[in-house]
MIVO-972385 format. One record per residue (C-alpha): residue number from 1; residue in three letters; x, y, z. Coordinates in nm, 4 decimals. Layout:
N
<r i="NUM" aa="ALA" X="X" Y="Y" Z="Z"/>
...
% end
This chain:
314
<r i="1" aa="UNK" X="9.2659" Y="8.9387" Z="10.2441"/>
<r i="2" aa="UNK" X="9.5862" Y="8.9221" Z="10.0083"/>
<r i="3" aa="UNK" X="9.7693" Y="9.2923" Z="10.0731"/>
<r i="4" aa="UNK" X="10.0342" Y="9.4540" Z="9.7996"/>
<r i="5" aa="UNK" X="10.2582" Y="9.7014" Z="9.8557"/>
<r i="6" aa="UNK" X="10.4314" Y="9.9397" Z="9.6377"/>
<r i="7" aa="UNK" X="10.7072" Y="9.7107" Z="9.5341"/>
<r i="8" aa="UNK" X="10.4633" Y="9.4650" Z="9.4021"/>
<r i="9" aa="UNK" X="10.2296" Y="9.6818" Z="9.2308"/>
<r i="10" aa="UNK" X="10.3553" Y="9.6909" Z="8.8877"/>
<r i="11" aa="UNK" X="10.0642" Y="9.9291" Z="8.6930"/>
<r i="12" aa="UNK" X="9.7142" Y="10.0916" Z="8.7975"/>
<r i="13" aa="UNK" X="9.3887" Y="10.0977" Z="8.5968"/>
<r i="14" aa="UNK" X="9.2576" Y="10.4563" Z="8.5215"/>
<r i="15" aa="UNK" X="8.8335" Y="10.3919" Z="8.5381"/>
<r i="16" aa="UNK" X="8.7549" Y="10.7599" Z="8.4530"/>
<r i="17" aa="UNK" X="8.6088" Y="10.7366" Z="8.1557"/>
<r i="18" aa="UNK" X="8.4651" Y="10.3552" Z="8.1689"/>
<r i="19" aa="UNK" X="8.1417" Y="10.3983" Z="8.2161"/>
<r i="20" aa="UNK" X="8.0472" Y="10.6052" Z="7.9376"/>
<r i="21" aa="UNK" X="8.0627" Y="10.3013" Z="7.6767"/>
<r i="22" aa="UNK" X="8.0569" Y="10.3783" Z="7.3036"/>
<r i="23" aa="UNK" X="8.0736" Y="10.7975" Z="7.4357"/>
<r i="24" aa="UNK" X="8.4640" Y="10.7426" Z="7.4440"/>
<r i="25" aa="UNK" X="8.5076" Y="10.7320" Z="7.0700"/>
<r i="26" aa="UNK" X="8.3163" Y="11.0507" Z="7.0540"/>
<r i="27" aa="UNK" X="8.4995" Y="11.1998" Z="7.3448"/>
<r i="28" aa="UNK" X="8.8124" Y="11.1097" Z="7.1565"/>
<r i="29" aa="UNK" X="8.7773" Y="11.2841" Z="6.8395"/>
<r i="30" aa="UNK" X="8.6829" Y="11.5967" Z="7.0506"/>
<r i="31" aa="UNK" X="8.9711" Y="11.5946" Z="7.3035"/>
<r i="32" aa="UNK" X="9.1567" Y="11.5538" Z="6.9900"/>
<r i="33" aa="UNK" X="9.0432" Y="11.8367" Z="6.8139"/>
<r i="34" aa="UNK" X="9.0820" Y="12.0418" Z="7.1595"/>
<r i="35" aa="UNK" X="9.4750" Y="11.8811" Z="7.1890"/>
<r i="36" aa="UNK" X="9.5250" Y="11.9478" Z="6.8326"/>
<r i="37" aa="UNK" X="9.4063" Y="12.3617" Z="6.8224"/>
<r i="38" aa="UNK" X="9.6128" Y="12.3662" Z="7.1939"/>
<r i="39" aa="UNK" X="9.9579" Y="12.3047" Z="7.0091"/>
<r i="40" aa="UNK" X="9.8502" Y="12.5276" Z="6.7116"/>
<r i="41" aa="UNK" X="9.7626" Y="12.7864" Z="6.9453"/>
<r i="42" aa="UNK" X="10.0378" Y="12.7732" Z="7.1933"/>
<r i="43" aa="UNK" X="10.3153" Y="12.7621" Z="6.9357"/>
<r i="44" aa="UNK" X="10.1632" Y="13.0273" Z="6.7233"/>
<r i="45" aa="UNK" X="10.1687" Y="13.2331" Z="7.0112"/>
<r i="46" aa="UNK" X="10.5794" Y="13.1281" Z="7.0504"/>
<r i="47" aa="UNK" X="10.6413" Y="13.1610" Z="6.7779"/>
<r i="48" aa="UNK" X="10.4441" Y="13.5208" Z="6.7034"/>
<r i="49" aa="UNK" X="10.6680" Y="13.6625" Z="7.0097"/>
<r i="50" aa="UNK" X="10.9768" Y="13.5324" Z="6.9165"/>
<r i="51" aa="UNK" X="10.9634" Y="13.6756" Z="6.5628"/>
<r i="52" aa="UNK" X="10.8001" Y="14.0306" Z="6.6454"/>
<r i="53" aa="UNK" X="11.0505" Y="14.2599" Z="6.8068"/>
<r i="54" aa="UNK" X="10.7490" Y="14.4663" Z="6.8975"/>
<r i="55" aa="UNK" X="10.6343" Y="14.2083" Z="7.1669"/>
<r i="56" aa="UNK" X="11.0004" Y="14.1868" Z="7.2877"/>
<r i="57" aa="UNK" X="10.9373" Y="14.3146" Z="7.6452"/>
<r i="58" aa="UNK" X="10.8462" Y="14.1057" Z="7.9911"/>
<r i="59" aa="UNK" X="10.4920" Y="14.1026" Z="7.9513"/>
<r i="60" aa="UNK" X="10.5276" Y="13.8977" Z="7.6294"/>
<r i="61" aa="UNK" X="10.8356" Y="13.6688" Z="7.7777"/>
<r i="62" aa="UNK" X="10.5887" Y="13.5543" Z="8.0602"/>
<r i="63" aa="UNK" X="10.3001" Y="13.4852" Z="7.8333"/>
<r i="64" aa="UNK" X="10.5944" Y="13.2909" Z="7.6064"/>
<r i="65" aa="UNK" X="10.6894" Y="13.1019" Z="7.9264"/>
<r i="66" aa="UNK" X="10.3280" Y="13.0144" Z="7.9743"/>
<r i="67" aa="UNK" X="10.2216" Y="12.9146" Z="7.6533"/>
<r i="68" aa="UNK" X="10.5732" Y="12.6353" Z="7.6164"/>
<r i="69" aa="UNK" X="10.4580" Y="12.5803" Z="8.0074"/>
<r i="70" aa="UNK" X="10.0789" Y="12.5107" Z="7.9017"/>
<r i="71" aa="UNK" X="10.2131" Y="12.2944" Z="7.6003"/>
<r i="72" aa="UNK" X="10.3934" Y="12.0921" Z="7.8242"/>
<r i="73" aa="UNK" X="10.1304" Y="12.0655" Z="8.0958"/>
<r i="74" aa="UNK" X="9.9161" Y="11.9006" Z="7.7965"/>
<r i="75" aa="UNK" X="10.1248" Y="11.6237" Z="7.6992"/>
<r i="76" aa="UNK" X="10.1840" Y="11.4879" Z="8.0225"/>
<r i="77" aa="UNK" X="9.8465" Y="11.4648" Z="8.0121"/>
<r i="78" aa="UNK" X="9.5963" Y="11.4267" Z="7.7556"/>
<r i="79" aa="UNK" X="9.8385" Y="11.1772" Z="7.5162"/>
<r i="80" aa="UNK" X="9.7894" Y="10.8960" Z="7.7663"/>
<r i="81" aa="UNK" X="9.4351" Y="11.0138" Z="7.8233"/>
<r i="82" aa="UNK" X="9.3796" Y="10.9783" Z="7.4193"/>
<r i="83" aa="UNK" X="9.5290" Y="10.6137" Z="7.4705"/>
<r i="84" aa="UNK" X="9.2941" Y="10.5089" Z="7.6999"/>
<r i="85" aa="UNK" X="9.0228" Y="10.6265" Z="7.5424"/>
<r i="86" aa="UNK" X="9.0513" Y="10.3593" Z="7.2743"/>
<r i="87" aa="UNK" X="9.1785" Y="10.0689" Z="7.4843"/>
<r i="88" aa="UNK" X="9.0068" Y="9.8096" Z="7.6105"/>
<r i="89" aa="UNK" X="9.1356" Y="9.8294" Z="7.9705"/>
<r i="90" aa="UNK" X="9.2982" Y="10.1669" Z="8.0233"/>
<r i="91" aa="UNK" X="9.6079" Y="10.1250" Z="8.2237"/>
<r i="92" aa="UNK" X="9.9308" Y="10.3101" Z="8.3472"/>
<r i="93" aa="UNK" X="10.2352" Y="10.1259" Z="8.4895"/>
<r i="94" aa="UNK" X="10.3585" Y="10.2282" Z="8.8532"/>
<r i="95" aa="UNK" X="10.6498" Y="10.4349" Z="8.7498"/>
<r i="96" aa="UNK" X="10.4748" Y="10.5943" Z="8.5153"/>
<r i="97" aa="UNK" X="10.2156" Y="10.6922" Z="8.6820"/>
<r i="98" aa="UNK" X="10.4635" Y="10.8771" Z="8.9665"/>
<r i="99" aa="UNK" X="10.6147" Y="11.0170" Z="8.6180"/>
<r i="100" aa="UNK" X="10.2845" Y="11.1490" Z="8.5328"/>
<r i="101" aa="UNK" X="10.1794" Y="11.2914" Z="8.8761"/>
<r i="102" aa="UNK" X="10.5334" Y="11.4825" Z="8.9345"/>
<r i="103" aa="UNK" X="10.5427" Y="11.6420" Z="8.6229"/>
<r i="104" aa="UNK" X="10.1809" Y="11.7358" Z="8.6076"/>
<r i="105" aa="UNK" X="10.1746" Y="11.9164" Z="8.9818"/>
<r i="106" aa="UNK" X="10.4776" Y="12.0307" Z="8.9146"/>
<r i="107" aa="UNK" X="10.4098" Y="12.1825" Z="8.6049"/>
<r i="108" aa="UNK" X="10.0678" Y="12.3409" Z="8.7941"/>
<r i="109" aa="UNK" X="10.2305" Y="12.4822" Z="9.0347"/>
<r i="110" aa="UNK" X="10.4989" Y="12.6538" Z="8.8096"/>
<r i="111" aa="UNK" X="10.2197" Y="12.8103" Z="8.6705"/>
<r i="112" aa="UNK" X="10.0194" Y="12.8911" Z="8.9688"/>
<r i="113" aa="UNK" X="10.3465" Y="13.1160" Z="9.0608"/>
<r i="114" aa="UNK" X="10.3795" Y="13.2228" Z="8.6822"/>
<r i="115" aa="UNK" X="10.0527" Y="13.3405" Z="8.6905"/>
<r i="116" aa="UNK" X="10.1263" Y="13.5818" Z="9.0063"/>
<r i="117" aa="UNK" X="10.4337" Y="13.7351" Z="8.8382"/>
<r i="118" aa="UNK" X="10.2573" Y="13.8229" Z="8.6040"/>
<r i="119" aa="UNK" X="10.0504" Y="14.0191" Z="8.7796"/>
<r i="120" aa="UNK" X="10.3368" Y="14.1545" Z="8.9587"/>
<r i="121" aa="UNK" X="10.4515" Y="14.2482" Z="8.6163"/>
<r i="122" aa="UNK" X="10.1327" Y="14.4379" Z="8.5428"/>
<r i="123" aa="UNK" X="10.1169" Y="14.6283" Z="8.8618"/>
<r i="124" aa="UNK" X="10.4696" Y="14.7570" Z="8.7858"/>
<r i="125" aa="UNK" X="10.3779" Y="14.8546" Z="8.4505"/>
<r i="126" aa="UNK" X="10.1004" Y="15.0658" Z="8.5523"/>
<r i="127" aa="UNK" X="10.1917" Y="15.1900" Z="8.9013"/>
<r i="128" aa="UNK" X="10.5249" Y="15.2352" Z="8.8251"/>
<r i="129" aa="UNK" X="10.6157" Y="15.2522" Z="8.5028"/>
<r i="130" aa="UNK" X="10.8485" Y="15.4885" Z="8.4184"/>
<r i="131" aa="UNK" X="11.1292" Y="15.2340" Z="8.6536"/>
<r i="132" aa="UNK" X="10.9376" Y="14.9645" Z="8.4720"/>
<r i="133" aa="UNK" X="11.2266" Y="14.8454" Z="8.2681"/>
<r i="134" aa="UNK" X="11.4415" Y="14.8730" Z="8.5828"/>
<r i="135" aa="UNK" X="11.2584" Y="14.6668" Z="8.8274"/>
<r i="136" aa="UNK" X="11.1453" Y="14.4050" Z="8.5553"/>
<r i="137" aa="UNK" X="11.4962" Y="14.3963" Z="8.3385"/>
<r i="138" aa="UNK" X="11.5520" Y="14.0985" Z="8.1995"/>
<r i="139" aa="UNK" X="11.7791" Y="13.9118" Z="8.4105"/>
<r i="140" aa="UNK" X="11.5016" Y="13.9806" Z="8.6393"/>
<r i="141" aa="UNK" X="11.2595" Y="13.8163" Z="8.4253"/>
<r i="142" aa="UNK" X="11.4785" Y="13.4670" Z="8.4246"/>
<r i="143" aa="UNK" X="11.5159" Y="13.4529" Z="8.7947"/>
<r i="144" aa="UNK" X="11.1317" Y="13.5062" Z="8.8454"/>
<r i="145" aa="UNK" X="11.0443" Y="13.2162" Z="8.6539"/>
<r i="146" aa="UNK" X="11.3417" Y="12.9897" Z="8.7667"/>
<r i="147" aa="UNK" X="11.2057" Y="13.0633" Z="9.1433"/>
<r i="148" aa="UNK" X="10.8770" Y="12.9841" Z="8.9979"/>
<r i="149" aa="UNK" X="10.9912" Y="12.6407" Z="8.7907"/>
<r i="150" aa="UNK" X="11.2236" Y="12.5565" Z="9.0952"/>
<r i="151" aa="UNK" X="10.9341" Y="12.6016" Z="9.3727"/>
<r i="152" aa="UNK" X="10.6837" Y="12.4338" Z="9.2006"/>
<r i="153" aa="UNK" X="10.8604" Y="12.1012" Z="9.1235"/>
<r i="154" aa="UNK" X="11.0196" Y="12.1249" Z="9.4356"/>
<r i="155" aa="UNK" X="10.6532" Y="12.1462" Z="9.6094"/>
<r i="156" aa="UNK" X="10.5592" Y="11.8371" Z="9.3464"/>
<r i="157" aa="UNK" X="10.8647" Y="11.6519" Z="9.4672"/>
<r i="158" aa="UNK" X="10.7286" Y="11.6664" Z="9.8150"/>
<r i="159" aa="UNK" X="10.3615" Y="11.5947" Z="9.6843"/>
<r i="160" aa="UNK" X="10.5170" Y="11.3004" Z="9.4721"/>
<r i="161" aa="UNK" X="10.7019" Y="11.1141" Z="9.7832"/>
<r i="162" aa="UNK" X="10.3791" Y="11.1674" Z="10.0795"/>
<r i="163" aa="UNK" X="10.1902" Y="11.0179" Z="9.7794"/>
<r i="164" aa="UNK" X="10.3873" Y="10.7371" Z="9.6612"/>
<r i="165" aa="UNK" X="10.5259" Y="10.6402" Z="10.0093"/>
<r i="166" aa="UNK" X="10.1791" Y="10.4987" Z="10.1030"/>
<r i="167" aa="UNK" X="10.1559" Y="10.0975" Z="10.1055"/>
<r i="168" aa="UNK" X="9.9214" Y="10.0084" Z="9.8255"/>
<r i="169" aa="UNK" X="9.6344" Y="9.7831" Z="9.9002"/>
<r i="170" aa="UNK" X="9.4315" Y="9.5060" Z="9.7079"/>
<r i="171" aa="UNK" X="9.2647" Y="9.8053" Z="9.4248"/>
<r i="172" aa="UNK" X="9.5008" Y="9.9141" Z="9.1773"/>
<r i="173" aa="UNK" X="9.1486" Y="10.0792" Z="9.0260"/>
<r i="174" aa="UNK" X="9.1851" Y="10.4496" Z="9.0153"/>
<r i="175" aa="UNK" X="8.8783" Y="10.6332" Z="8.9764"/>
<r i="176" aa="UNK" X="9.0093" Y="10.9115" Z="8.7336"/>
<r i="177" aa="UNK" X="9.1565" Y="10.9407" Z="8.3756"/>
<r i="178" aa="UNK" X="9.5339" Y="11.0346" Z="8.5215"/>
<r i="179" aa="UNK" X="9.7005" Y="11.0088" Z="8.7934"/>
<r i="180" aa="UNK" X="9.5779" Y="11.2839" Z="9.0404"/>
<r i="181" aa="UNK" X="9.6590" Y="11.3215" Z="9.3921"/>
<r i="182" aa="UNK" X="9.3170" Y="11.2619" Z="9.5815"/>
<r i="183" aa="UNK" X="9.2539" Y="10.9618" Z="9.3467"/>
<r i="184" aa="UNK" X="9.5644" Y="10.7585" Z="9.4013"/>
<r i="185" aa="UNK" X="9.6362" Y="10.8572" Z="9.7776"/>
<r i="186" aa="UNK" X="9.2822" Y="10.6870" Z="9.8148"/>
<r i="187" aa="UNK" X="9.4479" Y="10.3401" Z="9.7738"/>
<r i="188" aa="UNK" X="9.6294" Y="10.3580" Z="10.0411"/>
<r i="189" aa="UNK" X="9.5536" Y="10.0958" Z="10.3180"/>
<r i="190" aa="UNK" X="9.6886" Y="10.3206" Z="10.6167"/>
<r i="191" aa="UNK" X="9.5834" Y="10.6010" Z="10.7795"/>
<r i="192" aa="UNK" X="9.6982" Y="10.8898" Z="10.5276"/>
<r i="193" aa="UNK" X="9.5291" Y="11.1815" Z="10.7073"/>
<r i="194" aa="UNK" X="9.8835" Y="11.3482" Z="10.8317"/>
<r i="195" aa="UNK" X="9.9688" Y="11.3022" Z="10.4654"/>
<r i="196" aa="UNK" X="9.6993" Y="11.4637" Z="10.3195"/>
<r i="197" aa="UNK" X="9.7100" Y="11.7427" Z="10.5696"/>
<r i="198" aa="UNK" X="10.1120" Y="11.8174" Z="10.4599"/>
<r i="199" aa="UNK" X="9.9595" Y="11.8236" Z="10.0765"/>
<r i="200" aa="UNK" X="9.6244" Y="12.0226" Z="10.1948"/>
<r i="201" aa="UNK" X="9.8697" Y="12.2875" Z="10.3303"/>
<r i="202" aa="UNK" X="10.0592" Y="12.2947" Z="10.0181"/>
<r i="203" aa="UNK" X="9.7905" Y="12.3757" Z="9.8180"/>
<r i="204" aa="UNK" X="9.7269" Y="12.6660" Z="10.0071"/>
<r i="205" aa="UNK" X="10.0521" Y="12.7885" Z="9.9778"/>
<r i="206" aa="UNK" X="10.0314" Y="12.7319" Z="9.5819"/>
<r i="207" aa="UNK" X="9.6787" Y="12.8515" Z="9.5364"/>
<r i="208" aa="UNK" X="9.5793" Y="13.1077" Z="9.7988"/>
<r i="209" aa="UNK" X="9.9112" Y="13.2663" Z="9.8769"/>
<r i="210" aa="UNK" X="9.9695" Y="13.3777" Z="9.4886"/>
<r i="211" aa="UNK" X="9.6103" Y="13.4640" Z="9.4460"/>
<r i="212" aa="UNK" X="9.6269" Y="13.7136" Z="9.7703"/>
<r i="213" aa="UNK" X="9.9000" Y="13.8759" Z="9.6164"/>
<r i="214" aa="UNK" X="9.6908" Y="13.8932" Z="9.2928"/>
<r i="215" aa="UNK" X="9.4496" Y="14.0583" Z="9.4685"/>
<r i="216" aa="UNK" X="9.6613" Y="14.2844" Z="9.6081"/>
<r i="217" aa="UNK" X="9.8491" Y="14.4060" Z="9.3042"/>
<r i="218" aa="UNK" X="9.5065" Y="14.4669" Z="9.1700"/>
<r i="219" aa="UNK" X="9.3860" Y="14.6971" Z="9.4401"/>
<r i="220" aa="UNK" X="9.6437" Y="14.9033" Z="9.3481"/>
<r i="221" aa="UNK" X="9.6248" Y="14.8598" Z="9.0026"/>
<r i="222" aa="UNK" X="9.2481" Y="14.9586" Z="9.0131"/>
<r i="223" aa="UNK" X="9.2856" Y="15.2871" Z="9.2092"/>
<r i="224" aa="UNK" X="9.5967" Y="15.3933" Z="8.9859"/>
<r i="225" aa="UNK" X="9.3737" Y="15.3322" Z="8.6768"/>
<r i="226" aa="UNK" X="9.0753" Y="15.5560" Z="8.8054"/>
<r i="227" aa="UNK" X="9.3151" Y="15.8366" Z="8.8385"/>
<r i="228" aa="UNK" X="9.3844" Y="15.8615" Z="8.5199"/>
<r i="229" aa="UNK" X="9.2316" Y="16.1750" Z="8.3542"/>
<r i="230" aa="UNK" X="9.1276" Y="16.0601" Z="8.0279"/>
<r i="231" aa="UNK" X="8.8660" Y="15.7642" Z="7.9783"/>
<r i="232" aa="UNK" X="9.0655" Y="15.6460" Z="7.6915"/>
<r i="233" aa="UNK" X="9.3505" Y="15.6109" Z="7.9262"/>
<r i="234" aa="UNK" X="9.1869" Y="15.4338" Z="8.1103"/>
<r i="235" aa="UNK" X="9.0410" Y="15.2090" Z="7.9037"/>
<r i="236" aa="UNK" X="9.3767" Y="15.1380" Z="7.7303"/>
<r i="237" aa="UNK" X="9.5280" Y="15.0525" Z="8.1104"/>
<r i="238" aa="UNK" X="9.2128" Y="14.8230" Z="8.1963"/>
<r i="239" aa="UNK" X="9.2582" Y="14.6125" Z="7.8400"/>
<r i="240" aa="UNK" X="9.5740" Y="14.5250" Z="7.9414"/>
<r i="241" aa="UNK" X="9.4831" Y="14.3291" Z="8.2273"/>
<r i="242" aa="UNK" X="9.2031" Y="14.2250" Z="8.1088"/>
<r i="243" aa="UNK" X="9.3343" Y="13.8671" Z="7.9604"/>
<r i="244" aa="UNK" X="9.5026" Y="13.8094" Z="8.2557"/>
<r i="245" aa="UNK" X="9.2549" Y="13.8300" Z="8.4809"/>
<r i="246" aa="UNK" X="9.0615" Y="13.5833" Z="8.2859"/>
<r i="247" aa="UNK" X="9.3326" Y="13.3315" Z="8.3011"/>
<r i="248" aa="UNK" X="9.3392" Y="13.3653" Z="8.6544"/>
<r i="249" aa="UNK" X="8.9773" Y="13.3211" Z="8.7269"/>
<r i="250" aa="UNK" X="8.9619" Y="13.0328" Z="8.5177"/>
<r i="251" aa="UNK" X="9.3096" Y="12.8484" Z="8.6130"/>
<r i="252" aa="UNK" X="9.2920" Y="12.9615" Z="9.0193"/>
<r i="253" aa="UNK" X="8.8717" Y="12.8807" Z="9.0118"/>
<r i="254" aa="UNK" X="8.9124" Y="12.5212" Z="8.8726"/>
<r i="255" aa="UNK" X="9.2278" Y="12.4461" Z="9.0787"/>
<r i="256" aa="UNK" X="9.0712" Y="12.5848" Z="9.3953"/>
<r i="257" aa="UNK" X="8.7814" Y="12.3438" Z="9.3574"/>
<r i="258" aa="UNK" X="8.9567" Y="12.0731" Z="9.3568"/>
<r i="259" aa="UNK" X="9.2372" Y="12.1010" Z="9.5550"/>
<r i="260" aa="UNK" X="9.1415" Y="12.3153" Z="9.8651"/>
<r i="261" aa="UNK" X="8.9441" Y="12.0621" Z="10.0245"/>
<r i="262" aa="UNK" X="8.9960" Y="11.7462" Z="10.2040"/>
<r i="263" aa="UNK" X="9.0741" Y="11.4345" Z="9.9640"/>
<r i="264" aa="UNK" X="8.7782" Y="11.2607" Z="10.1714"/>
<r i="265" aa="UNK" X="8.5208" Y="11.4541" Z="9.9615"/>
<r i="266" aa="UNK" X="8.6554" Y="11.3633" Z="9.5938"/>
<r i="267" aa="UNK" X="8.3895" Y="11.2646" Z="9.3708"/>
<r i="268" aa="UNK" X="8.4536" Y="11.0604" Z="9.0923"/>
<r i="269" aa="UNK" X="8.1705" Y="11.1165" Z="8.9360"/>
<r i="270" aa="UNK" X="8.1609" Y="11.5137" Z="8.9410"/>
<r i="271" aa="UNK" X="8.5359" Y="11.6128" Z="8.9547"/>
<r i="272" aa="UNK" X="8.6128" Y="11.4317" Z="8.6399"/>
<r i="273" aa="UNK" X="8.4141" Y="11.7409" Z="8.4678"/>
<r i="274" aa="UNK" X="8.6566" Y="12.0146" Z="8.6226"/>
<r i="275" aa="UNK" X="8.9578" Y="11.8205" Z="8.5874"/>
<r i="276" aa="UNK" X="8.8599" Y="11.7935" Z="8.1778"/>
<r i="277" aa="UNK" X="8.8656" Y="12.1846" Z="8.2320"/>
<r i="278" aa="UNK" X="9.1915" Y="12.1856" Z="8.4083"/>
<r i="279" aa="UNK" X="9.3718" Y="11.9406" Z="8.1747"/>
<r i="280" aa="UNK" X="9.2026" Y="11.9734" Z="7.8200"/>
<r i="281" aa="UNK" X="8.9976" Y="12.3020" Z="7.7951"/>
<r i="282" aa="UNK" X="9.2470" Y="12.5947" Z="8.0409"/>
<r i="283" aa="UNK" X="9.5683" Y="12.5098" Z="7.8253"/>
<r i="284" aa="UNK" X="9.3533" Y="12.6102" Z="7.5026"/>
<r i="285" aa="UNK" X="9.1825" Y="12.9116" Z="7.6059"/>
<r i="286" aa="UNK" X="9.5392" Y="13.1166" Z="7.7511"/>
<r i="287" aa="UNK" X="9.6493" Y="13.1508" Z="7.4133"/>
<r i="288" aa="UNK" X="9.3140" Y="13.2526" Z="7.2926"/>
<r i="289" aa="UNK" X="9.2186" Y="13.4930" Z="7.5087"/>
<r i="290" aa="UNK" X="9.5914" Y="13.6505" Z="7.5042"/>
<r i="291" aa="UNK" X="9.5138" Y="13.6616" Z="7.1200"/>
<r i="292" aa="UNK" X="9.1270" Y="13.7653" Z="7.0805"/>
<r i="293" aa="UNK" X="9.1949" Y="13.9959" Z="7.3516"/>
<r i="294" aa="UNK" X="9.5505" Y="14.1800" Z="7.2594"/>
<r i="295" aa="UNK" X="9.5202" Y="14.4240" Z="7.0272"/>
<r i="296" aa="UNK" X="9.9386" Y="14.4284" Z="6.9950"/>
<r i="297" aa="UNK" X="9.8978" Y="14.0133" Z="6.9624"/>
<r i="298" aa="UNK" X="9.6846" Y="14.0358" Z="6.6846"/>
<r i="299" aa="UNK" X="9.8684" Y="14.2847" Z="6.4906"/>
<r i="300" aa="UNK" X="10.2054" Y="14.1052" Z="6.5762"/>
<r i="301" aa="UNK" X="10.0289" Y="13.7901" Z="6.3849"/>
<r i="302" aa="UNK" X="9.8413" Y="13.9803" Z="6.1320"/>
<r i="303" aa="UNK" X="10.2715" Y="14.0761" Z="6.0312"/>
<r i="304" aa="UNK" X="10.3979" Y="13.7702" Z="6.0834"/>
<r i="305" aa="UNK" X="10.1565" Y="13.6245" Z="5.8180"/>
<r i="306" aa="UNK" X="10.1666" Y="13.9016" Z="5.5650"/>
<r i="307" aa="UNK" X="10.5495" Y="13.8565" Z="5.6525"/>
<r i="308" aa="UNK" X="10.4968" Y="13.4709" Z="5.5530"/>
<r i="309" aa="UNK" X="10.2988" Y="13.5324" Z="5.2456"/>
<r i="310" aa="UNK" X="10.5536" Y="13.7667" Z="5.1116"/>
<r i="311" aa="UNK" X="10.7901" Y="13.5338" Z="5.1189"/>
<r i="312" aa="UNK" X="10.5736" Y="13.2799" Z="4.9646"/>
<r i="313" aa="UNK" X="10.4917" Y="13.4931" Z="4.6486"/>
<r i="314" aa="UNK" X="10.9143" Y="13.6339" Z="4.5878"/>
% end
């Protein structure tokens, strides 16, 4: 049997989608739509923050990370997917297909931590807060999410090298519509299970680790909230966490899934679903539940566009 490495595999065939047949042109207009309402949203939400003084505070600066962070996330993604979707035989080259994988897990794993501090952030604004605006000042703020940006593409780095490092067999077929890491570490010819152990571990670090802490802060948010006197009090403290722990249901649920388990139980056929959640339909709803939920959101943007159709009429 002929055998190619690495060197001489020049682009890889994404089969994700293939077998749906004349679906793909519908799926195409609706992952377009989805794409399309994701940017809207997202830089709404930018640019709502960045113009309303009110929402100048950390809270707001981590949801403004997230939302440029979630923007990103989508068009290492679903571009290329779009592609695809109308061509004949949907391919990615070799380089950019280790572009695609860095930036994506990297960019997933930034948020993963994001995610955390921002719960961190909420149990210092309730359990703390009147040294709320000393412990989260804002030079605090930056270093938070550089440590989050720098461990997460460091962590893809690693991911990106026990991946690509693997000699490359006869299939260049890969059963998913990107470049994921259980899908292409499958077409390796050697014995990868050291490899996939190393990124197994990693994704406990990423996933579990943050999520524990989550849990944590909320334990502690939860029993300061029910000592608070006044229902309305307490309502007003529970609303603020509400949107984000709907975020991190959804992201940490969906990630979970897929990556804490070993790479020999991927299914093609079924994990294509959760990664459209992952990829397409996560990056839209953070913005909409941060909006539909926030009652100092929606009167930031209510301003804004009053603000914008003042302007218009003068």
């Amino acid at each position: 049997m002929k055998r190619q490495n690495q060197s001489e595999l020049t682009e890889f065939i994404l089969t994700g989608f293939s077998e749906l047949g004349d679906l793909q042109i519908l799926l195409f207009f609706v992952f377009l739509l989805v794409y399309l309402t994701t940017l809207m949203s997202n830089a709404t939400i930018m640019t709502v923050i960045r113009l309303d003084r009110a929402l100048h505070n950390p809270m707001y600066f981590f949801l403004f990370v997230l939302s440029c962070s979630e923007t990103c996330y989508t068009l290492v993604i679903v571009p290329k997917m779009l592609t695809n979707l109308l061509s004949t035989i949907p391919t990615i080259s070799f380089f950019g297909c280790a572009v695609q994988l860095y930036l994506f897990v990297g960019l997933a794993c930034s948020n993963c931590f994001l995610i955390a501090v921002m719960g961190y952030d909420r149990y210092v604004a309730i359990c703390n807060p009147l040294n709320y605006t000393l412990i989260v000042s804002r030079a605090t703020c930056m270093q938070l999410v550089l440590a989050s940006s720098f461990c997460g593409f460091l962590i893809s780095m690693i991911v990106n090298i026990l991946v690509f490092t693997v000699p490359f067999c006869d299939s260049n077929r890969i059963n998913h519509f990107f470049c994921d890491i259980s899908p292409v570490i499958k077409l390796g010819c050697t014995d990868t299970n050291l490899k996939e152990m190393i990124i197994f571990f990693l994704s406990i670090l990423v996933l579990l680790v943050p999520l524990v802490l989550i849990f944590i802060s909320y334990i502690f948010i939860v029993s300061t909230i029910l000592k608070i006197s006044s229902v309305e009090g307490q309502c007003k403290a529970f609303a603020t966490c509400a949107s984000h722990l709907t975020v991190v249901i959804v992201h940490y649920g969906c990630a979970s899934f897929i990556y804490l388990r070993p790479t020999s139980l991927y299914s093609s056929d079924k994990d294509w679903l959760v990664a459209v959640t992952y990829t397409v339909i996560t990056p839209l709803l953070n913005p909409l539940v941060y909006t539909l939920r926030n009652t100092e959101v929606k009167t930031a943007l209510r301003k804004v566009l009053s603000r914008c159709s003042y302007s218009k009429t003068v």
